[in-house]
C-alpha positions in Angstrom: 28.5 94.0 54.7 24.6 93.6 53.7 23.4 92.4 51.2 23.9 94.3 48.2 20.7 93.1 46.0 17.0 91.9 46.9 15.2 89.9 44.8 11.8 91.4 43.2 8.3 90.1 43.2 8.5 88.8 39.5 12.5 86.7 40.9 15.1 88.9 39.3 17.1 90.7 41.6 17.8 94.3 41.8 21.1 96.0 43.1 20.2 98.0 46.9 22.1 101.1 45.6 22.0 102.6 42.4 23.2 105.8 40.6 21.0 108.3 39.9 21.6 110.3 36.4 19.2 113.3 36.9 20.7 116.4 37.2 19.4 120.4 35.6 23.0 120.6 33.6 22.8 117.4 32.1 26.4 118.0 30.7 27.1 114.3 28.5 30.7 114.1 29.4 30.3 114.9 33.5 27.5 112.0 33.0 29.5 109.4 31.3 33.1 109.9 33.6 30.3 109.5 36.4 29.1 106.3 35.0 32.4 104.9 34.0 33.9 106.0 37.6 30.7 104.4 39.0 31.2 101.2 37.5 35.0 100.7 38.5 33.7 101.5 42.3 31.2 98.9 42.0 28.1 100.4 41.1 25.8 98.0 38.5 22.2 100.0 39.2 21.9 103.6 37.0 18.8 105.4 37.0 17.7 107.3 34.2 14.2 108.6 32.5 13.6 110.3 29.1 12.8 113.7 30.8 16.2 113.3 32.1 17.9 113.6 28.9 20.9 111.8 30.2 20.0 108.1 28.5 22.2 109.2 25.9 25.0 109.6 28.2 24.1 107.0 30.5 24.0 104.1 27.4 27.4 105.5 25.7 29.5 105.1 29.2 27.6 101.8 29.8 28.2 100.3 25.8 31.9 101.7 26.1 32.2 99.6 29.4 30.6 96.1 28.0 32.7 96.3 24.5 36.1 96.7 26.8 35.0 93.9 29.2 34.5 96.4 32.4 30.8 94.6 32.6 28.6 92.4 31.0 25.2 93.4 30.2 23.6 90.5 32.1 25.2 92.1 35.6 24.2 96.4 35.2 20.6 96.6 36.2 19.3 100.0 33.9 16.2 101.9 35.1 14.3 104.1 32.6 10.5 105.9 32.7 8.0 106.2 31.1 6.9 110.2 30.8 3.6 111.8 31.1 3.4 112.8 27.7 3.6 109.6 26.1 0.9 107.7 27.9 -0.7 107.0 25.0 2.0 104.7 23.8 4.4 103.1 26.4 5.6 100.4 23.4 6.8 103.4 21.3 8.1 105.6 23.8 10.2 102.6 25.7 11.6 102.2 22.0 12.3 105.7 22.0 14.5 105.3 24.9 15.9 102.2 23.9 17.5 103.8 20.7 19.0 106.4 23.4 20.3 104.3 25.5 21.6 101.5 22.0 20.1 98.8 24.4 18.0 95.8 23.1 16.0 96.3 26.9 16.1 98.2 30.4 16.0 95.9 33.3 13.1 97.7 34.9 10.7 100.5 33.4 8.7 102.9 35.2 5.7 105.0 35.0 7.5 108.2 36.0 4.4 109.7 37.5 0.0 109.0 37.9 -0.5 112.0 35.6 -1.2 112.3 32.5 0.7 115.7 30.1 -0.4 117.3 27.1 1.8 115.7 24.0 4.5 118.5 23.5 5.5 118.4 27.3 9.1 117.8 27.1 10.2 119.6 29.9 11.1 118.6 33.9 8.8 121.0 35.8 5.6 121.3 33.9 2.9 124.3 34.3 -0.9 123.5 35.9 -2.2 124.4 32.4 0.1 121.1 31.1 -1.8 118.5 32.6 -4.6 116.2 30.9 -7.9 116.1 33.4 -7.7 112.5 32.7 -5.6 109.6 32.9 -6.8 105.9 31.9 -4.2 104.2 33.9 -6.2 100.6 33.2 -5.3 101.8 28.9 -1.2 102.8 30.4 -0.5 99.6 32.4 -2.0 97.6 29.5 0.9 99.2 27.1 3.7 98.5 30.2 2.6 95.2 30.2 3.0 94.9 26.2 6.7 95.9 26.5 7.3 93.2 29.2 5.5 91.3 26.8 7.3 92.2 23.6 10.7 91.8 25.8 11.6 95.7 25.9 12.1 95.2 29.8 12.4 93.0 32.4 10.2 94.1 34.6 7.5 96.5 34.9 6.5 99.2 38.0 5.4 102.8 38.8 7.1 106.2 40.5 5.1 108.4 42.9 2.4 106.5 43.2 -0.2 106.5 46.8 -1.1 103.6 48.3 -5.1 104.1 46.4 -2.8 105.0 43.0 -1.7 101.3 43.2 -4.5 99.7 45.1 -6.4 101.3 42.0 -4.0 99.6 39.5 -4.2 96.1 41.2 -7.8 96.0 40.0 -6.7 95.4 36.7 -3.4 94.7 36.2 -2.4 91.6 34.9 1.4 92.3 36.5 1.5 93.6 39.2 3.9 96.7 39.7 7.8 95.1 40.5 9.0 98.7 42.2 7.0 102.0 43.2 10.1 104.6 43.2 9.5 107.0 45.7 11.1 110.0 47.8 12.3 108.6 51.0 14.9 109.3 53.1 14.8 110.1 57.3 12.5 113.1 57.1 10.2 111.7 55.0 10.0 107.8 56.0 6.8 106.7 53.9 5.9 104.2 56.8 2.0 104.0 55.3 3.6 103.8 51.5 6.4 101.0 52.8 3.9 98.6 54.6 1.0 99.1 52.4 3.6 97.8 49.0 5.3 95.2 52.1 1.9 93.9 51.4 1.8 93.7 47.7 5.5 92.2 47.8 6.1 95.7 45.6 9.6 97.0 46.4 10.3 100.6 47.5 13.2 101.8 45.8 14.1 105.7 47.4 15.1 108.5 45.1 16.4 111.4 46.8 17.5 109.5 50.1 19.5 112.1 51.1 16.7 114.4 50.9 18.1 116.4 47.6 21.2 118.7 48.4 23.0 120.0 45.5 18.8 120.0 43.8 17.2 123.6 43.4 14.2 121.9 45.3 16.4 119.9 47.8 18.0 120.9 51.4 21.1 119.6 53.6 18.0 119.1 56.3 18.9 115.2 56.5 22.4 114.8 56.8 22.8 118.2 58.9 20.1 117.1 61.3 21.8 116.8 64.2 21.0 113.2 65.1 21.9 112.0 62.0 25.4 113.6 62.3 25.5 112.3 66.1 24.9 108.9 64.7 27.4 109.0 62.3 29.9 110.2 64.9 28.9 107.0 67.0 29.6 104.8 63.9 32.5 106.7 62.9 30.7 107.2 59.2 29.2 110.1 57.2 26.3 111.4 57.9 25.4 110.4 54.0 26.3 106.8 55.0 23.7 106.9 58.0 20.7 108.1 55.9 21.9 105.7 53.0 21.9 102.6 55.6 18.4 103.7 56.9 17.0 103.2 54.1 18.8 99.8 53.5 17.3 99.2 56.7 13.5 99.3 55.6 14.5 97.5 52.6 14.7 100.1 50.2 17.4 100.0 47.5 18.4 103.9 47.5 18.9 105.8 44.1 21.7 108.7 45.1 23.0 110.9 42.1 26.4 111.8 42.2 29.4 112.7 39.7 31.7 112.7 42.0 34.6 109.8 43.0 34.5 110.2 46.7 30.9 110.6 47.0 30.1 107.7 45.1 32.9 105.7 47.3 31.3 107.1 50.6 27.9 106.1 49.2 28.5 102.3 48.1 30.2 102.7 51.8 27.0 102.5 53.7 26.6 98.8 52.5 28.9 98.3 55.3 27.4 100.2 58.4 24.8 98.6 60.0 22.7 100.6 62.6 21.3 99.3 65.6 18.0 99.7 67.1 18.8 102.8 69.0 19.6 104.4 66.0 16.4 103.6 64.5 14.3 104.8 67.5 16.2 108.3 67.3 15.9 108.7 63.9 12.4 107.9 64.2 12.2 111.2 66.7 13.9 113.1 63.5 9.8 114.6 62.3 8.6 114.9 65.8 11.9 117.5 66.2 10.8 119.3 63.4 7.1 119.9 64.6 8.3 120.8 68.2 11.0 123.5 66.7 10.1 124.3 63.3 12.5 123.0 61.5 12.5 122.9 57.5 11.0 119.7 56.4 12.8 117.9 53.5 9.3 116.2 51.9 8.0 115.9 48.4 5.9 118.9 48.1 9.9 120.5 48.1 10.5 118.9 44.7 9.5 120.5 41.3 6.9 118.5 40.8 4.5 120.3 43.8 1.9 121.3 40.8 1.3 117.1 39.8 1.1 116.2 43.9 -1.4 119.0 44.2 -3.7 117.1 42.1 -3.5 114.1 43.4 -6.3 112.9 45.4 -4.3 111.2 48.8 -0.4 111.6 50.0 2.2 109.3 49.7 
């Protein structure tokens, strides 16, 4: 078995596979059985954001599990973000979440996405006409770095961000971004994004490794691609566990959201395959496939958010 945490550029460690929380229904109970069955499998990273809605949730199941000894605070790792509505006051919007979750501090907080929202946009997909023309990032990171300061998190980072959206904030950040929280999985292998943060010592955390099925934006391209699946065959695993342990490979830690007990089993499961190089090299072939026949491509501009990557000004 792998490892099963790396250690981030400010020393604390991270857990390689966390639970993601998102999901359209966002019903409180499915959430916090999730969590609890979660944390009896093994699981100690969970993933949540304010547009999310499901701190609530997420904080109740984890509380519950801390007061009857399941856990202790110092071993879950939480993830929340910061949304693009509340720019304008990271301090008081991390608080916000805070209350949510009935935590004294998040382990790592995120600026969900480099755009900026009009205030009253509280809702997961916003419209072109939502968005602020301008962002003052260097006036944003200033307020992350407050929290850290002010002991609201442990660590600080950013979520779809380019390569020039960080090299941009590394002009004037005082701390540097811990984690950039991307989409990555085998169809969409952010090799530029991966070296360009292997440079910066920022870790890639993948959401969406699995390239989204069960998501209104997502596909079963990934783990019904046919090498994937051949793989899996050879390694007598899933094809879930295969995508899961190529990311692990690049040193991602992988968010995967799930509800259910044998997925979440199957998923902690790919901590124990290890693939070898020929499995690397053929999933490398996976994008070339698709150009040569035309297959759907599993990528970002597939997510709900196409209108915010539109405006950006380079691809991750």
């Amino acid at each position: 078995m792998r490892s099963n945490q790396v250690r981030l550029n400010n020393g604390i460690t991270i857990p390689v596979i966390g639970m993601g929380t998102f999901s359209m229904e966002n019903d409180r109970k499915t959430t916090e059985n999730g969590v609890h069955m979660a944390l009896k499998i093994g699981y100690r990273h969970f993933d949540t954001a304010k547009i999310y809605g499901s701190e609530p949730a997420l904080g109740n199941a984890l509380n519950e599990a801390i007061i009857d000894g399941v856990v202790e605070r110092e071993d879950i790792f939480v993830t929340s973000k910061l949304w693009g509505s509340d720019h304008n006051d990271p301090v008081s919007a991390l608080k916000q979440s805070l209350q949510k979750l009935g935590m004294e501090y998040v382990d790592m907080y995120l600026v969900h996405w480099p755009v900026k929202l009009k205030p009253w946009v509280c809702y997961p997909v916003p419209k072109e006409e939502d968005f602020e023309k301008v962002l003052d990032m260097e006036k944003t990171w200033s307020g992350m770095e407050k929290c850290l300061e002010m002991g609201l998190c442990r660590s600080i980072g950013v979520s779809n961000f380019s390569s020039a959206k960080i090299e941009a904030l590394l002009d004037f950040a005082s701390v540097p971004p811990a984690v950039n929280q991307v989409e990555m999985h085998p169809m969409w292998r952010q090799k530029k994004l991966r070296d360009f943060c292997g440079d910066y010592r920022i870790h890639v955390s993948a959401y969406s490794p699995l390239g989204g099925p069960g998501n209104v934006w997502g596909s079963t391209a990934v783990v019904n691609n046919p090498i994937i699946q051949s793989i899996a065959l050879k390694h007598r695993s899933t094809p879930a566990q295969v995508a899961l342990s190529w990311g692990l490979s690049k040193g991602a830690s992988v968010i995967v959201k799930s509800f259910n007990e044998d997925r979440l089993k199957e998923n902690m499961g790919a901590l124990d395959l290890k693939l070898d190089d020929c499995d690397l090299l053929e999933i490398e072939k996976m994008e070339e496939e698709k150009i040569m026949k035309g297959e759907f491509l599993v990528n970002s501009t597939t997510s709900p958010y196409k209108t915010i990557q539109h405006l950006w000004d380079d691809e991750i």
